[in-house]
C-alpha positions in Angstrom: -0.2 -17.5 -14.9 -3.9 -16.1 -15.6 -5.5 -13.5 -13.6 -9.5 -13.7 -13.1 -11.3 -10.7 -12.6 -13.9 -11.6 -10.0 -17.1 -9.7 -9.7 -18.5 -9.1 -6.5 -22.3 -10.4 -6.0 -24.8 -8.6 -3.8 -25.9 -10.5 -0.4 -29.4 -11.9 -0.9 -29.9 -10.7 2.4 -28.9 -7.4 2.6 -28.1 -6.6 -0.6 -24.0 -5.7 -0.1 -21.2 -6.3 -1.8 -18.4 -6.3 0.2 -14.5 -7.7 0.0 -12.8 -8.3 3.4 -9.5 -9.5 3.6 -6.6 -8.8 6.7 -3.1 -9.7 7.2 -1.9 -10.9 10.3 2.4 -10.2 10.4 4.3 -11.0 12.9 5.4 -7.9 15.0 2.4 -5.9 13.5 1.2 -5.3 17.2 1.0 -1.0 17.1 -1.6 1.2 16.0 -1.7 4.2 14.8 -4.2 6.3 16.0 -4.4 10.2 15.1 -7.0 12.4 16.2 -8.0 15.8 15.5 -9.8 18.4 17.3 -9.5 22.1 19.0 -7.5 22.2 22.1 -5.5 20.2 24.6 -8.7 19.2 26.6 -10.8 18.1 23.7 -7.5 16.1 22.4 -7.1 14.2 25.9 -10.9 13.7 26.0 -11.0 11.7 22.5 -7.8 10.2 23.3 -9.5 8.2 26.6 -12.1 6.9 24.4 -9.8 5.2 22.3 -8.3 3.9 25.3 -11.1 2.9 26.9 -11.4 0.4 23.6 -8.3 -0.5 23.9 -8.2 -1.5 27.6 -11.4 -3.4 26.5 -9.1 -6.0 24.4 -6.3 -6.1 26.5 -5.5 -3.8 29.4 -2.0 -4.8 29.4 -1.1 -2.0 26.4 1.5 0.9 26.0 0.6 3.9 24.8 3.2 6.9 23.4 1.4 10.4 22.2 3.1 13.2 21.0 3.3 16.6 23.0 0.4 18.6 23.2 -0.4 21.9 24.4 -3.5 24.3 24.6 -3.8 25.1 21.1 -3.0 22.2 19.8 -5.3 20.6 17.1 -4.0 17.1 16.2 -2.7 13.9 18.1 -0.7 10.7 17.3 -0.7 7.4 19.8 0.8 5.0 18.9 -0.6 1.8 21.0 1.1 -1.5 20.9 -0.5 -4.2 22.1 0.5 -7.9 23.2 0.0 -9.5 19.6 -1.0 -8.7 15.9 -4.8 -10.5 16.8 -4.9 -7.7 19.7 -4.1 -4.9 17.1 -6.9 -6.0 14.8 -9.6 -6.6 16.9 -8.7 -3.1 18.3 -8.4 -1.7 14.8 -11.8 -3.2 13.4 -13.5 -2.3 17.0 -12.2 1.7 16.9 -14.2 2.0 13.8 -17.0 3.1 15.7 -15.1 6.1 17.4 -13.7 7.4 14.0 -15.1 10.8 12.9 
């Protein structure tokens, strides 16, 4: 078995090189989603956003966050969703909300 290094070409068009590749698993349907910032309001407030998106692909998801209080700084949901497709498009379109 041989190995080819392949190098990646520029776009004519834009002038990117870019490799994009995803795996789809069965049962992959929960994402992680941890968010950081100063305070119990300003945690809940970022926190919507992202379910706002996520509502957006499929309203029918769950949603578990760890406890927060008033001087907390940093939050983990974990959002499962119907299928693995769901969890993707929701990955790829929470991009945008990343800081």
């Amino acid at each position: 078995m041989t190995t080819e290094k392949q190098e990646y070409q520029p776009c004519d068009a834009c002038g990117v090189s870019a490799e994009m590749g995803f795996m789809i698993n069965e049962n992959d349907d929960i994402a992680d989603v941890q968010i950081f910032a100063n305070g119990k309001t300003a945690l809940e407030s970022e926190l919507a956003n992202y379910l706002a998106l996520a509502k957006e692909v499929n309203a029918n998801f769950k949603v578990e966050t760890t406890p927060i209080d008033e001087t907390s700084t940093e939050l983990t949901a974990r959002i499962q969703f119907e299928c693995s497709a769901e969890k993707l498009i929701f990955e790829l379109k929470s991009r945008s909300l990343a800081k």
